[in-house]
TITIMAR-293837 format. One line per field, with one value per atom (N, C-alpha, C): residue in one letter; x, y, z; atom name; residue number from 0. Coordinates in pm, 1 decimal, m for minus. Each point is the difference from the previous one (the first is absolute). Layout:
<lumlums>
voti = (A/...)
X = (X/...)
Y = (Y/...)
Z = (Z/...)
voba = (CA/...)
bapa = (NUM/...)
</lumlums>
This chain:
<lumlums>
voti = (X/X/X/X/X/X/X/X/X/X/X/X/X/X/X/X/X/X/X/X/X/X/X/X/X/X/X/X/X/X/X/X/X/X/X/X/X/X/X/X/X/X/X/X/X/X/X/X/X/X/X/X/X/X/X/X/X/X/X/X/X/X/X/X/X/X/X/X/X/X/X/X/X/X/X/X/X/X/X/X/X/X/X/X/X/X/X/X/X/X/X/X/X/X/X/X/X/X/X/X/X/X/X/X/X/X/X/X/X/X/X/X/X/X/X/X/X/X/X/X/X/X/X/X/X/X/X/X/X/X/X/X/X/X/X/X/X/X/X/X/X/X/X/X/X/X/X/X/X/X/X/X/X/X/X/X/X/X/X/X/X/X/X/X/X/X/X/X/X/X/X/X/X/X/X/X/X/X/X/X/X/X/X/X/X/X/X/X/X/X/X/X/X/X/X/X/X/X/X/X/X/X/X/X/X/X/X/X/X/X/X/X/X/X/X/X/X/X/X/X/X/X/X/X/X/X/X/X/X/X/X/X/X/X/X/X/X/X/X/X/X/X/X/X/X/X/X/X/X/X/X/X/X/X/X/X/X/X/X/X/X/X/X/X/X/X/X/X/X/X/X/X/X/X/X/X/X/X/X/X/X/X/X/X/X/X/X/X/X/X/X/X/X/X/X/X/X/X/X/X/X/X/X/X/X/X/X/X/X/X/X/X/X/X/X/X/X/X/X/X/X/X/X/X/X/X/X/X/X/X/X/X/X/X/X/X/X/X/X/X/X/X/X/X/X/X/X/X/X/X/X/X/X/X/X/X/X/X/X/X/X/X/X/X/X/X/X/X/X/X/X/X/X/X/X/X/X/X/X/X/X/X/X/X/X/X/X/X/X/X/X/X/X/X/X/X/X/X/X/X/X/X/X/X/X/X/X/X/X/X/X/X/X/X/X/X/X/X/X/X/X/X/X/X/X/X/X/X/X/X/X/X/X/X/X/X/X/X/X/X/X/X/X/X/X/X/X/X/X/X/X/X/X/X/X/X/X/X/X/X/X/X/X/X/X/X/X/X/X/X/X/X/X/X/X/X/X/X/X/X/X/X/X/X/X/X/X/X/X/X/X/X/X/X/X/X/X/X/X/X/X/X/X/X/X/X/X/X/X/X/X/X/X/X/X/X/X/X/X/X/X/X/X/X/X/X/X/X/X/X/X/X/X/X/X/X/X/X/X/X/X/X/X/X/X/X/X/X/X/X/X/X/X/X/X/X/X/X/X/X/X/X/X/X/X/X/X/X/X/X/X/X/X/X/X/X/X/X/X/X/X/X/X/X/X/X/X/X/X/X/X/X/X/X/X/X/X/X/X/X/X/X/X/X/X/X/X/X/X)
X = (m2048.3/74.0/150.5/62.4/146.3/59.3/106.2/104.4/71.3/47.5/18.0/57.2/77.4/47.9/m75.4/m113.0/m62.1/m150.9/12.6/m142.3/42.8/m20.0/6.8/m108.7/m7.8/m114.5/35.6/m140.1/m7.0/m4.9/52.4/40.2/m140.0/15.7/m91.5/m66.4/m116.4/13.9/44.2/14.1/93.2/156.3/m5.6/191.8/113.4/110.9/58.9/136.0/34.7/125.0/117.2/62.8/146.0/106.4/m3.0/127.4/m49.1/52.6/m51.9/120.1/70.1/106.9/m26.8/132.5/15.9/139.2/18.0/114.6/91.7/65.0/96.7/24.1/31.2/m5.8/150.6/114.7/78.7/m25.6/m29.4/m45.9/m59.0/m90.8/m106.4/154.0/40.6/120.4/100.8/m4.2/111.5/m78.2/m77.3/m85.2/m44.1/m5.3/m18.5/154.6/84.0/141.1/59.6/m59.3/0.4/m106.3/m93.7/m52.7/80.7/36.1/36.2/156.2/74.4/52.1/14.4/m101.5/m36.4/m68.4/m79.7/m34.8/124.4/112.2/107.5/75.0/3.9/91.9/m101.8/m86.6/m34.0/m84.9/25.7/49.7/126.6/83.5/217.0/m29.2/m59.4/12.8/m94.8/m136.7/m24.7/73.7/41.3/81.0/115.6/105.5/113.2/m42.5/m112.7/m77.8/m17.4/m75.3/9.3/151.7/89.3/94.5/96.3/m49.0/30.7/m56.9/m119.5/m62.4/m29.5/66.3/m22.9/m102.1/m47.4/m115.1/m132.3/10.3/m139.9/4.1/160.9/37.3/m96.2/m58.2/m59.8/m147.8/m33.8/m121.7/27.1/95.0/51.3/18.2/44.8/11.2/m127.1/m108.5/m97.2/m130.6/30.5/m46.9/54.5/115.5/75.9/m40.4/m5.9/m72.2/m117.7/m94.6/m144.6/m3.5/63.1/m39.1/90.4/101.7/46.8/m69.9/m61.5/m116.1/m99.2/m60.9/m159.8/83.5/124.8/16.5/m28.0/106.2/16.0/m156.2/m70.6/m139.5/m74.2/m12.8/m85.7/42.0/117.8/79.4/m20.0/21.8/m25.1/m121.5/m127.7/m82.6/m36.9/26.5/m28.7/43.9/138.2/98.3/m50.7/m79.5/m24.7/m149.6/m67.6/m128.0/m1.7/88.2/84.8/m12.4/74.1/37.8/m108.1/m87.3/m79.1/m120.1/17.9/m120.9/74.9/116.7/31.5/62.8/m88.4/m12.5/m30.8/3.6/m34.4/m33.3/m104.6/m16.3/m10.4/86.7/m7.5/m104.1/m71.5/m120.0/34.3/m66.4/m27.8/m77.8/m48.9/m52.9/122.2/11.9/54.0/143.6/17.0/131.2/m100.1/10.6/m97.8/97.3/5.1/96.4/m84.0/20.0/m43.9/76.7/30.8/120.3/m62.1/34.2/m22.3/51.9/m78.2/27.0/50.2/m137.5/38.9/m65.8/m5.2/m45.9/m142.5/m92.8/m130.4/m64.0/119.0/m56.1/72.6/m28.3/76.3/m59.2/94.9/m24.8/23.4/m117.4/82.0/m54.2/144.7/m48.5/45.1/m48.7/m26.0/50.6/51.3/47.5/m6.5/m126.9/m30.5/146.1/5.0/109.7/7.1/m137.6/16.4/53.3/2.2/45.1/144.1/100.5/125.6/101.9/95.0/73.0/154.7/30.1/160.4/m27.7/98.2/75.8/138.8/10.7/146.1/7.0/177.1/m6.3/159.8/39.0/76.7/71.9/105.7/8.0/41.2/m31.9/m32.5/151.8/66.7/159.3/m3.4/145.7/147.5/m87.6/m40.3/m1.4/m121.0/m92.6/m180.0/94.6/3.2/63.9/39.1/113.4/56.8/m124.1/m98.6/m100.3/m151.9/43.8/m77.7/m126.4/4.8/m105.0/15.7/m109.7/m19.8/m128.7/11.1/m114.2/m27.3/m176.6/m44.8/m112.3/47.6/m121.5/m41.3/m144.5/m51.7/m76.3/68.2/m10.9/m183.2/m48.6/m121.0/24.0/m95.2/m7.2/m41.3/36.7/1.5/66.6/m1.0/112.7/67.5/151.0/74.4/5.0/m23.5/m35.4/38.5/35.1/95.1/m101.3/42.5/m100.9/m3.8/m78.4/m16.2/98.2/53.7/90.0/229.1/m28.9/162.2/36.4/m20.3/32.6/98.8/61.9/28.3/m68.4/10.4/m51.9/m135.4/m81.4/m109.2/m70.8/m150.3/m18.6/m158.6/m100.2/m138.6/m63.8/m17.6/m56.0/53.0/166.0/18.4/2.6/m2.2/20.1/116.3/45.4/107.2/47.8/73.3/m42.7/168.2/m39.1/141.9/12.4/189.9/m22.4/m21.7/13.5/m64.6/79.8/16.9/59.6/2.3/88.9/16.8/m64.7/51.6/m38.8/23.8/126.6/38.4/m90.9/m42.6/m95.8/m142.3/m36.7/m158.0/11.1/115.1/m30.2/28.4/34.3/30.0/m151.6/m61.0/m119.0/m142.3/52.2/m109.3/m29.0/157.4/21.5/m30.5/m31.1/m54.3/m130.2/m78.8/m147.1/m67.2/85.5/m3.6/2.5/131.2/m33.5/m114.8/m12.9/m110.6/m158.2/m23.8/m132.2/28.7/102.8/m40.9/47.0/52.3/31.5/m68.2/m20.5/m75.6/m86.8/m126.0/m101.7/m24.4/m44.1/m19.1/30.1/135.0/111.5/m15.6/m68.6/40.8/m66.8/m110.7/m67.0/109.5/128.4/105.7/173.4/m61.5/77.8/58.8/95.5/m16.1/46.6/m28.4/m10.7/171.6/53.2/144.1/49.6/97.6/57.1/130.9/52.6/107.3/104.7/34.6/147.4/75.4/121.0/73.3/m29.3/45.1/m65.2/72.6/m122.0/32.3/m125.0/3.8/m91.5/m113.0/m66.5/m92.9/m172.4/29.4/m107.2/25.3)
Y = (m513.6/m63.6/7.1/m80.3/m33.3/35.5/82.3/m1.7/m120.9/m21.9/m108.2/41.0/m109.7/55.9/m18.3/m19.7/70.4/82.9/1.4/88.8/165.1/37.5/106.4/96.3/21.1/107.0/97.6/57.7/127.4/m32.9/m109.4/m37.7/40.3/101.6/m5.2/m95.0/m25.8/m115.6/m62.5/92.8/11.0/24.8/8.7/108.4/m166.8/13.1/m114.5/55.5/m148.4/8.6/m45.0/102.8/m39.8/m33.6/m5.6/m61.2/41.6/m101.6/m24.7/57.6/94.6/10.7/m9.5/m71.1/m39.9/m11.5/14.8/7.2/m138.3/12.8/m135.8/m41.9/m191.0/m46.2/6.9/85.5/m13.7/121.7/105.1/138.9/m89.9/m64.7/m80.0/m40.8/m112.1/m62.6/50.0/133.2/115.0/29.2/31.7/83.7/m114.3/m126.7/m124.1/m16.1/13.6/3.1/137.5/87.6/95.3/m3.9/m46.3/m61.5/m111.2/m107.0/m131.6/96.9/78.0/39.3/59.1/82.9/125.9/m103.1/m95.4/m133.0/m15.1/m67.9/m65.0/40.7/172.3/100.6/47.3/m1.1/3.1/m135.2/m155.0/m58.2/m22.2/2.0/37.5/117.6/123.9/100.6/m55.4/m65.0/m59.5/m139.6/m59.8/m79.3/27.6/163.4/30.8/44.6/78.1/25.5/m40.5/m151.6/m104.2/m52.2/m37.8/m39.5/81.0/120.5/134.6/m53.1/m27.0/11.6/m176.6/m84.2/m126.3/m79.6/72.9/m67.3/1.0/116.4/m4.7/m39.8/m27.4/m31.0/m95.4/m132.0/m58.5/94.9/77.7/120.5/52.1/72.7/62.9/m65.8/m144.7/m85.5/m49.5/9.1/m77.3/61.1/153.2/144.5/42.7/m60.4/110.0/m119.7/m111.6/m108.2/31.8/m41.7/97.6/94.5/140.3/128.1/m3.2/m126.6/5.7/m66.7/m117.3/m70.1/46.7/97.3/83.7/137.5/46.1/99.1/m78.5/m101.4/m75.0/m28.4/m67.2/m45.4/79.0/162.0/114.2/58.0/6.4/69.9/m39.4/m196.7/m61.3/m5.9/6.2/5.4/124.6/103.9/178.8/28.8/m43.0/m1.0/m73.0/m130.6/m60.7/76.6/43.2/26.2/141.4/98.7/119.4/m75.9/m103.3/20.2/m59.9/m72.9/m70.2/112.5/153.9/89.9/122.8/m33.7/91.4/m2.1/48.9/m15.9/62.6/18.2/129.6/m51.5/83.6/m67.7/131.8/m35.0/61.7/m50.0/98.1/m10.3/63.5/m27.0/87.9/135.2/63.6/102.4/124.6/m122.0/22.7/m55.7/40.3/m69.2/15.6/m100.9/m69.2/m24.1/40.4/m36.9/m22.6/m109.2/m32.4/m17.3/89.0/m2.8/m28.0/m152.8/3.6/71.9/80.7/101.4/m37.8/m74.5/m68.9/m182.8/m56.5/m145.7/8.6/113.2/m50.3/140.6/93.6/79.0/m1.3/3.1/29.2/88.0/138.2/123.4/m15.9/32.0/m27.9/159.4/21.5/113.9/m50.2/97.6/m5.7/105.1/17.5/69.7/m68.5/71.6/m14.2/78.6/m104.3/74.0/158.3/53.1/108.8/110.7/m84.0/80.9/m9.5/m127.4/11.9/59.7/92.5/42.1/m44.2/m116.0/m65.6/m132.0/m82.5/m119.9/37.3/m39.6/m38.0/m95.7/m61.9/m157.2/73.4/m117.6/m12.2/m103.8/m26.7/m147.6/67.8/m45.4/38.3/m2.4/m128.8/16.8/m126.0/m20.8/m23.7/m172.7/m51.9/m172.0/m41.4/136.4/m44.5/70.6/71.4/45.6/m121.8/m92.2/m91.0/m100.5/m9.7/m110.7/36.6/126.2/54.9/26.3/53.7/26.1/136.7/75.1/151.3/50.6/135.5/99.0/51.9/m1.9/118.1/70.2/143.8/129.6/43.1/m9.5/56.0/154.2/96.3/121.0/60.1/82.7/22.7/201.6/m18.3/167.2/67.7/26.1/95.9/92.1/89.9/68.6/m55.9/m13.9/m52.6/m0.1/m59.1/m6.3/m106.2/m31.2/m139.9/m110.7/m60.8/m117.7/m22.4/m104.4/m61.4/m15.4/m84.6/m106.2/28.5/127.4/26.3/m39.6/m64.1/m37.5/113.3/107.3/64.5/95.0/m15.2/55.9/m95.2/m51.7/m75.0/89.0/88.5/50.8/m65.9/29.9/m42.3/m61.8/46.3/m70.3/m96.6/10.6/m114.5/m133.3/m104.6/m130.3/m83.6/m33.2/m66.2/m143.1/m63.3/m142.7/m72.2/m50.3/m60.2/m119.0/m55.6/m163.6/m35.1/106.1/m69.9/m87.2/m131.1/m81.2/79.7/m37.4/128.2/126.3/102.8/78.7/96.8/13.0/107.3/m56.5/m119.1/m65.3/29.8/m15.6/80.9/129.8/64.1/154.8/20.5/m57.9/15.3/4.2/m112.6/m49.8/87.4/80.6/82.4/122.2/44.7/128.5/m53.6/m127.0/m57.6/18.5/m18.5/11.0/193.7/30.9/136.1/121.8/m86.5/62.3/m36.3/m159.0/m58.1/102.0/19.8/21.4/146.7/81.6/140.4/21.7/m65.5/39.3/m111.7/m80.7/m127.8/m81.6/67.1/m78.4/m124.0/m0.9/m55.0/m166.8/45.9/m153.3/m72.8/68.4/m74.4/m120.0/m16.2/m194.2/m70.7/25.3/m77.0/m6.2/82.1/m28.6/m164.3/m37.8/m176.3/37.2/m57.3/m35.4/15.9/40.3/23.3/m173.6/m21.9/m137.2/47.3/m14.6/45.6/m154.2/16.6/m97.9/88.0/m76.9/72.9/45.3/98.3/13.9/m136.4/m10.8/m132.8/m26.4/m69.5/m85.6/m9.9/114.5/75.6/m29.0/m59.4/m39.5/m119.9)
Z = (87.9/m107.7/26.9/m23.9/26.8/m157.3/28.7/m126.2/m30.9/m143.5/m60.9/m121.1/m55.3/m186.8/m99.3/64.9/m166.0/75.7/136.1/1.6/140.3/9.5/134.8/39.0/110.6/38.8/m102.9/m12.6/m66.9/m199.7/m65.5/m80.3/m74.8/m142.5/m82.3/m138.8/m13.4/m17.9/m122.6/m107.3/m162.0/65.4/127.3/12.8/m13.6/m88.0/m52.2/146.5/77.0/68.1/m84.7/m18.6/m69.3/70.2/89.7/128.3/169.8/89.0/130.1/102.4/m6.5/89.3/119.7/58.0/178.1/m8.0/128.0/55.7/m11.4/m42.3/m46.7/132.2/m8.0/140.9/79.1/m59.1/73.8/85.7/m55.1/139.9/101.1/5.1/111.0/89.0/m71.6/60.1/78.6/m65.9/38.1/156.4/32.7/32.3/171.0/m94.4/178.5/m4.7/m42.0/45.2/121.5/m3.0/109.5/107.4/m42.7/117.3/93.2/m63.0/68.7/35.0/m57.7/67.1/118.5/m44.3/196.1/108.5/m92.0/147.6/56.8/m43.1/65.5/84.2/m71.0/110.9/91.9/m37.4/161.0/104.0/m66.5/81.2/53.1/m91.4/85.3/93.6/m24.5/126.6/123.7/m6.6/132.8/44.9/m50.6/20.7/65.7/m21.5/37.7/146.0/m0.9/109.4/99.2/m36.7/106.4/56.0/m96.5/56.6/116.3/7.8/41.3/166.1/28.4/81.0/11.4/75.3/m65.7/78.0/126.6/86.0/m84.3/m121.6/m83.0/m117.6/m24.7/m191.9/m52.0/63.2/m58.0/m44.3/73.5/m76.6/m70.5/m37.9/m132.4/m107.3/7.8/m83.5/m56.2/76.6/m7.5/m107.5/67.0/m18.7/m169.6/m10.5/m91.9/m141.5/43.2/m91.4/m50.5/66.4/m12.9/m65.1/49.5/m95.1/m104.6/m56.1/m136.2/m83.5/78.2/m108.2/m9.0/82.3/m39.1/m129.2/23.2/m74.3/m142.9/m18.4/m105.3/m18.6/41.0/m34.2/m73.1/54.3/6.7/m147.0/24.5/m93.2/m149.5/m26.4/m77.0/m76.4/79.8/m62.7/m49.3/116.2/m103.3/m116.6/m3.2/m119.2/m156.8/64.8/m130.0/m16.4/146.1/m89.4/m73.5/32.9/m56.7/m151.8/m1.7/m121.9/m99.3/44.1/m82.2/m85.0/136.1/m52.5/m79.5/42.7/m81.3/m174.7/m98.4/m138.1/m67.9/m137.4/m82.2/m122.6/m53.5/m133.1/m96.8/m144.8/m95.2/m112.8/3.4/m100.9/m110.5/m112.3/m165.6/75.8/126.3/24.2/36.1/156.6/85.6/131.6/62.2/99.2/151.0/59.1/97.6/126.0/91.6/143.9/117.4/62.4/97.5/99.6/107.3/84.0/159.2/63.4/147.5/53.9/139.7/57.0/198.4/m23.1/157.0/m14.1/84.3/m9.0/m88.4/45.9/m49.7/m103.5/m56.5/m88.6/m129.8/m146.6/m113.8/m43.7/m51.0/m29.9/m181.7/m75.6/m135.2/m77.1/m44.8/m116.4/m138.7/m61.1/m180.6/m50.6/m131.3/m89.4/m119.2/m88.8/m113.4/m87.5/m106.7/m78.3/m49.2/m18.4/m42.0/98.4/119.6/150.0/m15.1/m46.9/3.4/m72.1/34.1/m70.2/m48.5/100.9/m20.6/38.2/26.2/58.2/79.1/72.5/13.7/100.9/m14.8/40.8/78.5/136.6/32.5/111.9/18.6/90.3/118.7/126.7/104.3/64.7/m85.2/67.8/m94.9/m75.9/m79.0/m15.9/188.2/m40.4/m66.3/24.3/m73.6/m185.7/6.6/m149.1/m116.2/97.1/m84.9/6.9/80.5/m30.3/m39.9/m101.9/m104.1/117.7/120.8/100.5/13.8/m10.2/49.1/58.5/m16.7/33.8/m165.9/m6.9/m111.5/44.7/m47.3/84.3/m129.6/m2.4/m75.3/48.8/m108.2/59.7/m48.2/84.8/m28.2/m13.0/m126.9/m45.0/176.4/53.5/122.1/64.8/75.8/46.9/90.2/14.8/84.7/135.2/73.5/123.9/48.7/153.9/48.9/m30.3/36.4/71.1/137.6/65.2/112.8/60.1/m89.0/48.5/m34.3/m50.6/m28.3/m119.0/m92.8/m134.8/m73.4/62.0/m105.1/m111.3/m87.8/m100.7/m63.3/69.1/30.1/92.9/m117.1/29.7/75.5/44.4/98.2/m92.7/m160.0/m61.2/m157.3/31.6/m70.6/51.2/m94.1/65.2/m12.4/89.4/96.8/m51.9/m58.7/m13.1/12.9/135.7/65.5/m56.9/m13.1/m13.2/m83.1/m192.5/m87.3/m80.1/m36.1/m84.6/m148.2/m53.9/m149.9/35.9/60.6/36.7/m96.6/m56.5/m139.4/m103.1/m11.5/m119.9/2.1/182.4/m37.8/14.2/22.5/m27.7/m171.9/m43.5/m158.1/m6.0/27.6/m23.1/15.2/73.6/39.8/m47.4/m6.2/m117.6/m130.3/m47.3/m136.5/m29.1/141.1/25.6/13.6/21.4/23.6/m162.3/m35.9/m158.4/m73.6/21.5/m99.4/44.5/150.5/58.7/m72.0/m11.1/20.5/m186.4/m96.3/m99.3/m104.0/29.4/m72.4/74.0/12.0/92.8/m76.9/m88.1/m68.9/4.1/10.1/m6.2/205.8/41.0/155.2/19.3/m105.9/18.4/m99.7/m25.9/m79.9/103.1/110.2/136.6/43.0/8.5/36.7/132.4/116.4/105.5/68.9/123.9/9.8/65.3/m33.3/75.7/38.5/115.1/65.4/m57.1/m115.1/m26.6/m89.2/m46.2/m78.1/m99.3/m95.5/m117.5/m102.6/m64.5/m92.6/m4.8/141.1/68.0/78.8/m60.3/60.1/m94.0/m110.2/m101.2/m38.4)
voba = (N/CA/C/N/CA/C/N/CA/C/N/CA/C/N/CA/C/N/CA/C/N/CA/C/N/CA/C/N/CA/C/N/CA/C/N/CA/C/N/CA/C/N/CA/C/N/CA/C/N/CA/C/N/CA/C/N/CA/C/N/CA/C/N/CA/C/N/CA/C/N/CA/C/N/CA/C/N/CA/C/N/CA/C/N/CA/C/N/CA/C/N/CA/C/N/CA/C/N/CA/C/N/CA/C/N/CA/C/N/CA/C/N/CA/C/N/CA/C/N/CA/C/N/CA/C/N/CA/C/N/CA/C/N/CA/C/N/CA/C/N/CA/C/N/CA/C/N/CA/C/N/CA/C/N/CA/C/N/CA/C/N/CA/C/N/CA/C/N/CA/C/N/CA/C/N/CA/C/N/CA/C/N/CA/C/N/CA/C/N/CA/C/N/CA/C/N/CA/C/N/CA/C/N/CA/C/N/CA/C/N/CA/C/N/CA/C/N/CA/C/N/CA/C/N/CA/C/N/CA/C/N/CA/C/N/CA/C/N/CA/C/N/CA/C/N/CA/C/N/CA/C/N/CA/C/N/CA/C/N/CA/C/N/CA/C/N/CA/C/N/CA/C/N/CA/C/N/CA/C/N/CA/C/N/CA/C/N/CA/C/N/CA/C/N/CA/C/N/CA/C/N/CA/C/N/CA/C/N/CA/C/N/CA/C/N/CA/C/N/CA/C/N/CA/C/N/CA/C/N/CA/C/N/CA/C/N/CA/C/N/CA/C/N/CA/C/N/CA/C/N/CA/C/N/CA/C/N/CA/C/N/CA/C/N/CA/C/N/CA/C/N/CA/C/N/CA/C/N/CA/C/N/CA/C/N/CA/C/N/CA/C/N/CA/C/N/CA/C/N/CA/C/N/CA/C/N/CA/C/N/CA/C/N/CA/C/N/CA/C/N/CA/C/N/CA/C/N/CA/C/N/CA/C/N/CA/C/N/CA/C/N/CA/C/N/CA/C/N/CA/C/N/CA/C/N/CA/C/N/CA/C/N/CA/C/N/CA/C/N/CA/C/N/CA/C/N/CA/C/N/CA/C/N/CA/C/N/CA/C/N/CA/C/N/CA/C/N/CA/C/N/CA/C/N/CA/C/N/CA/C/N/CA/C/N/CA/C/N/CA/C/N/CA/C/N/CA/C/N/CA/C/N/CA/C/N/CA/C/N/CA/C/N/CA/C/N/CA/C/N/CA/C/N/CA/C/N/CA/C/N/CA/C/N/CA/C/N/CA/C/N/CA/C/N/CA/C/N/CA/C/N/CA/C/N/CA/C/N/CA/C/N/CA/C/N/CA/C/N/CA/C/N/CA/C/N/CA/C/N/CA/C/N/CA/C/N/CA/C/N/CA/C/N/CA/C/N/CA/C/N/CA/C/N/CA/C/N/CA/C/N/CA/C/N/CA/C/N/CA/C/N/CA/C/N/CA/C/N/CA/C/N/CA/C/N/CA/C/N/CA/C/N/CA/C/N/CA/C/N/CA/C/N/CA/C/N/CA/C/N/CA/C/N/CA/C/N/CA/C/N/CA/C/N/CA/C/N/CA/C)
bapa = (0/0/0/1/1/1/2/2/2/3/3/3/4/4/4/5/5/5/6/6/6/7/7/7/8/8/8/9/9/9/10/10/10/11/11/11/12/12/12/13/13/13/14/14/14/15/15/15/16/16/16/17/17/17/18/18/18/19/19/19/20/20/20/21/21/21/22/22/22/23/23/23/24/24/24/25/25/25/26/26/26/27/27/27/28/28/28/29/29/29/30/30/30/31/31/31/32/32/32/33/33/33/34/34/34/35/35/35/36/36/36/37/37/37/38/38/38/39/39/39/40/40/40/41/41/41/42/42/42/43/43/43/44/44/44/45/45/45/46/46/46/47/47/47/48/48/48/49/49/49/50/50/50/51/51/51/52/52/52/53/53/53/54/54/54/55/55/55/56/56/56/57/57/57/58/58/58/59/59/59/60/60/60/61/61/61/62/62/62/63/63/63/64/64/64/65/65/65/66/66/66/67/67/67/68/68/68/69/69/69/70/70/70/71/71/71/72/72/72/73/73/73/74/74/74/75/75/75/76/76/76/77/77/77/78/78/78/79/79/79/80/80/80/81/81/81/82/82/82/83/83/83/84/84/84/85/85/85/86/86/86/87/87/87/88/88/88/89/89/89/90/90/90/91/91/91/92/92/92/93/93/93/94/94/94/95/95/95/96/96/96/97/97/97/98/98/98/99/99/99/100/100/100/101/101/101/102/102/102/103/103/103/104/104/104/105/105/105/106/106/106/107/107/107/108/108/108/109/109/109/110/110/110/111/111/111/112/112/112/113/113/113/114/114/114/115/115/115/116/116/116/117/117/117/118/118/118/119/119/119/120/120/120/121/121/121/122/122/122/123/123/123/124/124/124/125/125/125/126/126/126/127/127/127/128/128/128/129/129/129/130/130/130/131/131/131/132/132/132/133/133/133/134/134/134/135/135/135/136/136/136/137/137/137/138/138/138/139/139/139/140/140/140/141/141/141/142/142/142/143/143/143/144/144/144/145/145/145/146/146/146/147/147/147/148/148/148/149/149/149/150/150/150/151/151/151/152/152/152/153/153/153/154/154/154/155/155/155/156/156/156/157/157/157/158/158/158/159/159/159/160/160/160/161/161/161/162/162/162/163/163/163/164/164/164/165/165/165/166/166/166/167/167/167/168/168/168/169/169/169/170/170/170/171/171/171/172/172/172/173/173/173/174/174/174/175/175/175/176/176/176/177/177/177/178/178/178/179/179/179/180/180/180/181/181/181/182/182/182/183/183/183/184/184/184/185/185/185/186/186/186/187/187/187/188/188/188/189/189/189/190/190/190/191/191/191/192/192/192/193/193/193/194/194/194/195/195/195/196/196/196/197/197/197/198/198/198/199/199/199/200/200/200/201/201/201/202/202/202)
</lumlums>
């Protein structure tokens, strides 16, 4: 079964999705922009190469073409298929992550709310900030311990969620879900669904 916005592996079959997070499409953009960059410089360095040595320059040239359009090629499609698997879904249960690992594996963990103990949100740097783009970690009742991957204060079993459009809004959002699940069960089938726009304009 393929993930989707309104269905995902594992999905129980009463469990209601209240929002589909992914990575907003300018990270992607961001992201084949250093690619098509590192292609180029290192077609200009075989290129400088050749001209260096000019009985073979036309091979370097020829060479340095080639391995910028297979980088670019390779690159392009990992990048988009990166991004197409990578997604998360917030349920009335639970918070759902599905994170690609290599071309042909996605590793997904879970944290039922009664497992979480915080939110917190932050912009990765000043230009995602002003275009309301961040990071939100949802912290899991555990003892502190690194992670994998360096995150900081992102510990093995919280979850990670890069790239998020209103990112201070679904962490509001979640600490909303968090009071309601643990102080008013009651009220969580009166939950409405999160929409990443301004407030106003959100109903």
């Amino acid at each position: 079964m393929q993930n989707s916005d309104s269905d995902f592996f594992g999905r129980q079959g009463d469990e209601k999705i209240l929002y589909v997070v992914r990575p907003h499409p300018l990270a992607t953009t961001a992201a084949l922009i250093k690619i098509y960059i590192i292609s180029l410089a290192i077609f200009f360095v075989l290129v400088v190469l050749g001209s260096q040595i000019r009985v073979v320059s036309s091979i370097f040239y020829v060479g340095g073409m080639v391995l910028a359009l297979l980088i670019i090629t390779i690159g392009t499609k990992i990048m988009m298929d990166y991004q197409k698997r990578d997604v998360a879904y917030i349920t009335d249960r639970r918070l759902v992550r599905f994170e690609p690992t290599t071309l042909f594996a996605t590793n997904s963990r879970t944290l039922t709310w009664d497992e979480v103990v915080k939110v917190k949100t932050y912009p990765p740097n000043m230009i995602w900030k002003q275009l309301a783009i961040g990071n939100v970690v949802v912290h899991a009742r555990t003892p502190a311990r690194p992670d994998d991957f360096g995150h900081g204060d992102v510990t093995a079993d919280d979850i990670l969620l890069n790239d998020v459009y209103y990112y201070r809004d679904l962490g509001n959002y979640i600490d909303k879900i968090l009071f309601t699940y643990k102080q008013k069960p009651k009220e969580m089938d009166e939950i409405r669904p999160f929409i990443p726009k301004p407030r106003g304009e959100r109903y």
